[in-house]
Every structure is written in structure tokens, then in C-alpha cells.
C-alpha positions in Angstrom: 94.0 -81.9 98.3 91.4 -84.8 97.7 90.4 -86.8 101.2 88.0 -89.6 101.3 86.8 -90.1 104.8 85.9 -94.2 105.7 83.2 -94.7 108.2 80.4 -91.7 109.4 80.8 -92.2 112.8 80.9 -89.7 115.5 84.7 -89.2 114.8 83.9 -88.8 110.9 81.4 -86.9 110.8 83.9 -84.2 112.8 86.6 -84.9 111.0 84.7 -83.5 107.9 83.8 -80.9 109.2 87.3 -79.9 110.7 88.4 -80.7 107.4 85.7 -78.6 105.7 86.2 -75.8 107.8 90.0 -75.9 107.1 89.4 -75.5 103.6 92.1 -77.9 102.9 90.1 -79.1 99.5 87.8 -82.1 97.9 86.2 -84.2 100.3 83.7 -87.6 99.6 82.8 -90.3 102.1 82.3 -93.8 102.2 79.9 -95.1 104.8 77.1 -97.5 105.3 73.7 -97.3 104.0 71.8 -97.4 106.9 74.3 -96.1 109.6 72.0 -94.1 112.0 73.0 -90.2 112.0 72.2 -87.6 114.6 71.8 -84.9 112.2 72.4 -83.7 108.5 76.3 -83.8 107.9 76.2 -79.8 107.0 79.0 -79.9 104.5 79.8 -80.8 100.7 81.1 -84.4 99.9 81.0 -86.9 97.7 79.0 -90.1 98.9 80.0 -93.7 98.6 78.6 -97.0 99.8 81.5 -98.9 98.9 85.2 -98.4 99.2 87.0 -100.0 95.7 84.6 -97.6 94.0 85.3 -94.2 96.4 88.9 -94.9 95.7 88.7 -95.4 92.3 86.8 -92.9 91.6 88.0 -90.2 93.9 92.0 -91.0 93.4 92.3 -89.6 96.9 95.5 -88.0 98.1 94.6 -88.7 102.1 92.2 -91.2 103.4 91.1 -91.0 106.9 89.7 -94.2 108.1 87.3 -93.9 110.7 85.4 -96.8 110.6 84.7 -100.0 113.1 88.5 -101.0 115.0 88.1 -104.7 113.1 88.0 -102.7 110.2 91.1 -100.4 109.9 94.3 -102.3 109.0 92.6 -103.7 105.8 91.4 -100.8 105.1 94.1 -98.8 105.5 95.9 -101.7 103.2 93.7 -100.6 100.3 93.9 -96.9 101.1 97.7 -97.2 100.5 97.3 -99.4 97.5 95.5 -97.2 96.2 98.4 -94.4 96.4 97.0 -92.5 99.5 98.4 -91.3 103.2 96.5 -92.7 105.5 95.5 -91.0 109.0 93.6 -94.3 111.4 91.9 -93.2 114.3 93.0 -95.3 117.3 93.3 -97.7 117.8 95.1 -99.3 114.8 93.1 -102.5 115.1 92.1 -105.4 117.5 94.8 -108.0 116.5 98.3 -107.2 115.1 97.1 -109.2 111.9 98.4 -107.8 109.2 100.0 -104.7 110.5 103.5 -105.8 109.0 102.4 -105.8 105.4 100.2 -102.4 106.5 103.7 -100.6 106.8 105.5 -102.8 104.1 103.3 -101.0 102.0 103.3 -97.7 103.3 106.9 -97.4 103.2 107.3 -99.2 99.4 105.0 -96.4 98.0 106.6 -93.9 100.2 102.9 -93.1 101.9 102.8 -91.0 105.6 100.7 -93.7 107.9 99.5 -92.2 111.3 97.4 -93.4 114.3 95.2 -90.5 115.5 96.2 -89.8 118.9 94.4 -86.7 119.7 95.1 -86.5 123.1 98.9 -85.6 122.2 97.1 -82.6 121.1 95.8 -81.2 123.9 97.6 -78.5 125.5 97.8 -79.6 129.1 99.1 -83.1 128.0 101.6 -81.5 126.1 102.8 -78.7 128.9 103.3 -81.8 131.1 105.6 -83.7 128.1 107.3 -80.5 128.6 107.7 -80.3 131.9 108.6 -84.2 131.8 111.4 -83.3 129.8 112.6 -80.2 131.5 112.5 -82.4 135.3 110.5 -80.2 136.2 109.3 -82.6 139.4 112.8 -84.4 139.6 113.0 -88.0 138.7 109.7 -89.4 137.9 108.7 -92.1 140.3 105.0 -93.2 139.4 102.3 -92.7 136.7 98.5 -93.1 137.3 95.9 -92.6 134.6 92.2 -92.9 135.2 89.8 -92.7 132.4 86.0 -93.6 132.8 82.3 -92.5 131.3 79.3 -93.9 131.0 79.1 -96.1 127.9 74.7 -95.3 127.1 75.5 -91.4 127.6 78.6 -91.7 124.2 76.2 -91.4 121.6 72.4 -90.7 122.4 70.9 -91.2 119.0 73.2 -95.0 119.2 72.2 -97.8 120.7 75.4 -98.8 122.8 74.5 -102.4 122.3 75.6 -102.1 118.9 78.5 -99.7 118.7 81.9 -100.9 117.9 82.6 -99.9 121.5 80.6 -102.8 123.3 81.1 -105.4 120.6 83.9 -108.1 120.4 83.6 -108.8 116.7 84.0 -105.0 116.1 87.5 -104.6 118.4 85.8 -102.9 121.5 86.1 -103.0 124.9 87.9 -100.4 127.5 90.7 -101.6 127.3 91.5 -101.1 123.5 88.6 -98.0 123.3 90.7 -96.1 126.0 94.3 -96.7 124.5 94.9 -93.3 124.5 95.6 -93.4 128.2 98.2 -95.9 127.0 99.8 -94.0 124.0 99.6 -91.0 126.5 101.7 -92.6 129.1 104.3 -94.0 126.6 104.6 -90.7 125.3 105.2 -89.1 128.2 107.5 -92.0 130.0 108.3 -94.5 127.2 107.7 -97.8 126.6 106.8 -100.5 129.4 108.8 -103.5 129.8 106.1 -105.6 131.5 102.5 -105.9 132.0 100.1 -107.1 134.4 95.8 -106.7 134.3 92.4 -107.6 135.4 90.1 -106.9 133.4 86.4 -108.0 133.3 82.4 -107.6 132.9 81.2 -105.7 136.3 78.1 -103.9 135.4 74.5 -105.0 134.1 75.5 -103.6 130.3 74.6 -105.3 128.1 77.7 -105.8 126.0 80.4 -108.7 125.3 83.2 -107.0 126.3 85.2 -106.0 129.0 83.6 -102.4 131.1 86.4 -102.5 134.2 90.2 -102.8 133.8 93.2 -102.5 135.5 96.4 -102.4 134.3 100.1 -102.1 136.0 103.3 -101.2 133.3 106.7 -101.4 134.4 108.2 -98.9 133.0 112.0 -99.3 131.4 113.2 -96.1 133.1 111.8 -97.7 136.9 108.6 -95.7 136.6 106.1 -98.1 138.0 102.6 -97.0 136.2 99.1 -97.9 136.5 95.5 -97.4 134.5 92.0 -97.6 135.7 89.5 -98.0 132.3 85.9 -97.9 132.5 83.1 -97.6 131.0 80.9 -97.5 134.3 81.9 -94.0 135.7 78.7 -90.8 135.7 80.5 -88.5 135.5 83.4 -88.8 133.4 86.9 -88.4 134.6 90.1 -88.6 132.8 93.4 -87.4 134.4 96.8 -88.4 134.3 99.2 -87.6 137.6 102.8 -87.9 137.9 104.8 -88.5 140.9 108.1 -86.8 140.9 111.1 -86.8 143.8 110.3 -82.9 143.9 106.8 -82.4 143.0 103.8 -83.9 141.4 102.0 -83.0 138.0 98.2 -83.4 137.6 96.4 -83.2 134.5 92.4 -83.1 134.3 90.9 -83.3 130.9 88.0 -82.5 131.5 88.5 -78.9 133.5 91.1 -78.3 130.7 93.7 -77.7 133.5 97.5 -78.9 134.9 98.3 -78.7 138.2 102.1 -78.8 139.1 103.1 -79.2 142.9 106.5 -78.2 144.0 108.3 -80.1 147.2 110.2 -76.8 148.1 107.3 -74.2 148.3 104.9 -76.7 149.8 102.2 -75.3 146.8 100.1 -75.9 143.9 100.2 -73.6 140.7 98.3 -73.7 137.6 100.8 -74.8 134.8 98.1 -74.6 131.6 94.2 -73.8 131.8 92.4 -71.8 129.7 88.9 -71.5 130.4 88.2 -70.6 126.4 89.8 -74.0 124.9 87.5 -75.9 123.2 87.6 -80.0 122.9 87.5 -79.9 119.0 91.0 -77.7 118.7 92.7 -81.1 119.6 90.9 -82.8 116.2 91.8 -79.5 114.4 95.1 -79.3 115.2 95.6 -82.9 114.7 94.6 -83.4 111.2 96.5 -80.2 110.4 99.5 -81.2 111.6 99.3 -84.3 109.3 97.9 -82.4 106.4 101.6 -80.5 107.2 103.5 -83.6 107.6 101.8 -85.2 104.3 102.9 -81.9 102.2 106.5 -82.1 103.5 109.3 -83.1 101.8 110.0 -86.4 101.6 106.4 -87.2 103.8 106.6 -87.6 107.6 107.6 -91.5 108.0 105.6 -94.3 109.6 107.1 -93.4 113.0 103.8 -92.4 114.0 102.2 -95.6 113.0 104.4 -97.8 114.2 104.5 -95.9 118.1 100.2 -96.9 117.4 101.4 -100.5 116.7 103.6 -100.6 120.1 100.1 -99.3 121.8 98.4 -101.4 120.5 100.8 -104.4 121.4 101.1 -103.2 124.7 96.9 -103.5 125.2 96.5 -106.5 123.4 99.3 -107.9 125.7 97.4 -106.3 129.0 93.7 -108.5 127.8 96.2 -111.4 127.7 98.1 -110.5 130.9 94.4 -110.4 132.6 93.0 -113.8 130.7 96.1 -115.4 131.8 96.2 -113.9 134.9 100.7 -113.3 134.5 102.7 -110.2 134.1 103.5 -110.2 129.8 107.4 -109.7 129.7 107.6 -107.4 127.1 110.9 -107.9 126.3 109.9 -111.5 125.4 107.4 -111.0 123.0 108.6 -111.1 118.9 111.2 -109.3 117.1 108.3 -106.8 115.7 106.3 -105.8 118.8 110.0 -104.8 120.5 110.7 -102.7 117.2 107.3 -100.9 117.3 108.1 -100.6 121.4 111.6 -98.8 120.8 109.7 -96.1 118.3 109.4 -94.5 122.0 112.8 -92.8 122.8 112.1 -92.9 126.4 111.0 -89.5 128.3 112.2 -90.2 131.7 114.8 -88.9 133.3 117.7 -90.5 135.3 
């Protein structure tokens, strides 16, 4: 197969070497000229400097666009347009501008469209689903994500002050940076009804966009959910706990374990944690399971694309909720945000 990778960030630059090293075929990438690097890419590709010309040229059968979050839904336009599948890291954008004509396309040329959630990826995330859908802890009750890290310590050889993740104009902020907290929690519990936030500038960074957030969904199946985003925290934490009428389940990312609590022994156990998992078998997994779906028969619809525009939706709504200072009735918002919403078949259970 023939990829062209869009944007040599971080996130590109392992995504072609995943790819690489999955020897799933011809790769070229289209980046900027003077993008700063950390170190020689290490594998064969193609380079472009401009995008018409890379797709032209190439004819590529997937395009994975990793460039700056202002930057994807156009450029996943022209990716289609060009007769590709498209695979766009998260999140799908930073307004829900042109998003409809993004899957018009997709589906009129009959084109798999994808928003990289790698975190769905990760075993202990996924035992939990499981145990989430087996009731494992009874009814679930609440839902409390916490994601932080130090914004300078992302990328040493980057200057935060001008990353896409500190920059307005570019679609950053925690809030829409740490959406995979909020795709997690809709996978596990379905979509929210309502939203409430604060959200705001705490800390001496010097960046234009929100570092602190809070945010509070209501959950359609009665799960009342919250998320703390930062990008304050040394060291990093990311875990996801849920609250159960028989138990509790606790995720950690970062010591790669789940924790499940049962109400009648009065004990934890370890549900999933092995010591030998490494981070990148997430990204590996990921782009081969939509290298899979893109080979099937018909392609894998937009399904996952359109669950990335309810997240989306759903954060967008939370920076308005907290601007506004109001709980955002989902249920009130247009005839296309509650499509994208109802892509989540709620998890809960009565």
C-alpha cells in the first residue's frame, strides 16, 4: 500500500516508523521546511514540501494526517478528494467547520475516515470496556478522569511557546489536546447529555490558551462524570476510575495497570498489568487495525469519524460551557452534533 504521512511532528515521525516497521509498503511525507527535528527520521520516504503535489504525485491509498489541529479537516478534505482513507490524529479539528462536507465526501467516494484514538488501544482501557460491559462492579454510578503533564517537558528539542499545543490559532489548549480522556469516557459510558466547565490560564506559561480545566458530563445512562486537564502537573498522571454499586475499577496509564475492587471480598486484584508492554504497541496496533479495516470488504465506514466529531462537539461545547459559565444541554444543540453523539451505543448498564 502507498501512505503519505501530513505533518513531521512527534506523532508522524512514529507513525512512520510504526508503519515502516510493519512493512505495510510505500511511504513519502509532506512536512514543513524548517520544522525543527530531534533526530534523523531513520526510514525510507518520499519528501514533500507541499501537499497538492505529494498527492498528485504519490496517488496515495492512505493518508495519515498529523499535522497542526487547525489544519486537519481541510486536509483531510483534499486527502479524500484525492481518492485516499484518511486516518486524523485527534482531535478532528478546533471548530466543527466543515466536518459535514469532510464525511459527505468520505462516504460519496466510499473512503474509511478515522480519528486516532490510541488510547482505545491500550490494554488496560480496553479490560475495563470489558468489564464495563460484563457489570463487572454492578451499575456504574460515577466516572473520574484525570490527565496532567508538564507542557515544557512534551518535546525538549520544541519550544512549547510555539507548538500547536499552547497556541489558539493552531487548535490547542487542554481541553481539546486531552480529548482522549473524553472519547475514553464516551467509549466506556456513552455519550453525555449535558456539560458544565471551568476552564482557564493558572500558571506563568507562556501560552494563549487554556492550562487548567474542569469539566462535569451528565451522562444519559445517570452516570455523573468528571475530568481534571492540565498541563501544569510534574509528574504526569492519567487514570480513569469507575464507581460501581459493587466495586470500583481503576486504571493508571502510566504503571500500565487496572485495579478492580470487589464490595463482597472487601479487596483489590490486578485485572491487566504487564510490566513488559511498551507505550508504542498502542500506535502499532492502532494503525494496524485500520490498515485491516481499509483492506476489508466494503471499507470500515465513517463510524469512527463521526464518534471523533461527537468528541469533539462535546469539548468544544465544554470551552463554551466554561466561557459562558452554563451547563450546554446537549440534547439542544443541532441536528448534526446529536447524530455524531448517538454513534455511541451507550455502555452502561441499567
Amino acid at each position: 500500500m502507498r501512505a503519505l504521512i501530513v505533518g513531521l511532528g512527534s506523532i508522524g515521525r512514529r507513525h512512520a516508523r510504526n508503519w515502516s516497521a510493519l512493512g505495510f509498503g510505500q511511504l513519502a511525507i509532506c512536512h514543513q521546511y524548517h520544522a525543527p527535528q530531534p533526530e534523523p527520521l531513520g526510514v525510507e520516504a518520499r519528501e514533500y514540501h507541499d501537499l497538492d503535489r505529494a498527492l498528485q504525485l504519490e496517488r496515495p491509498e492512505i493518508v495519515l494526517v498529523t499535522n497542526p489541529t487547525s489544519l486537519h479537516v481541510s486536509t483531510a478534505q483534499r486527502a479524500v478528494a484525492a481518492g485516499a482513507h484518511v486516518l486524523i490524529e485527534k482531535p478532528l479539528g478546533c471548530s466543527l467547520e466543515g466536518v459535514d462536507q469532510l464525511f459527505a465526501k468520505a462516504r460519496a467516494r466510499g473512503k474509511a475516515l478515522r480519528v486516532a484514538y490510541n488510547l482505545r488501544f491500550h490494554p488496560g482501557l480496553a479490560r475495563m470496556k470489558a468489564l464495563v460491559e460484563q457489570a463487572a462492579i454492578g451499575r456504574v454510578l460515577s466516572a473520574r478522569a484525570e490527565v496532567g503533564e508538564y507542557l515544557p517537558d512534551w518535546h525538549p528539542w520544541e519550544d512549547y511557546r510555539v507548538s500547536y499545543s499552547g497556541r489558539r490559532d493552531l487548535g490547542g489548549g487542554a481541553v481539546l489536546t486531552f480529548s482522549h480522556e473524553l472519547d475514553a469516557l464516551c467509549w466506556l459510558l456513552g455519550a453525555p447529555r449535558a456539560v458544565t466547565a471551568v476552564a482557564q490560564h493558572a500558571s506563568s506559561l507562556d501560552i494563549d490558551t487554556e492550562d487548567l480545566a474542569e469539566i462535569i458530563l451528565e451522562f444519559e445512562s445517570g452516570v455523573l462524570g468528571s475530568l481534571h486537564a492540565d498541563y501544569l502537573r510534574r509528574p504526569p498522571r492519567r487514570i480513569l476510575e469507575l464507581v460501581g454499586e459493587n466495586g470500583v475499577l481503576r486504571w493508571d496509564y502510566h504503571q500500565h495497570r487496572l485495579e478492580h475492587y470487589t464490595a463482597d471480598t472487601g479487596q483489590w486484584r490486578i485485572e491487566q498489568g504487564d510490566p513488559t508492554w511498551t507505550r508504542n504497541q498502542m500506535y502499532v496496533d492502532e494503525l494496524r487495525a485500520f490498515v485491516d479495516g481499509v483492506r476489508a470488504h466494503p471499507p470500515q465506514s465513517d463510524q469512527d469519524g463521526r464518534q471523533g466529531a461527537a468528541v469533539l462537539a462535546i469539548a468544544l461545547a465544554a470551552l463554551r460551557a466554561a466561557a459562558q459559565r452554563r451547563t450546554i444541554d446537549l440534547h439542544a444543540e443541532d441536528d448534526r452534533t446529536r447524530e455524531w453523539l448517538s454513534s455511541f451505543m451507550s455502555q452502561s448498564r441499567a
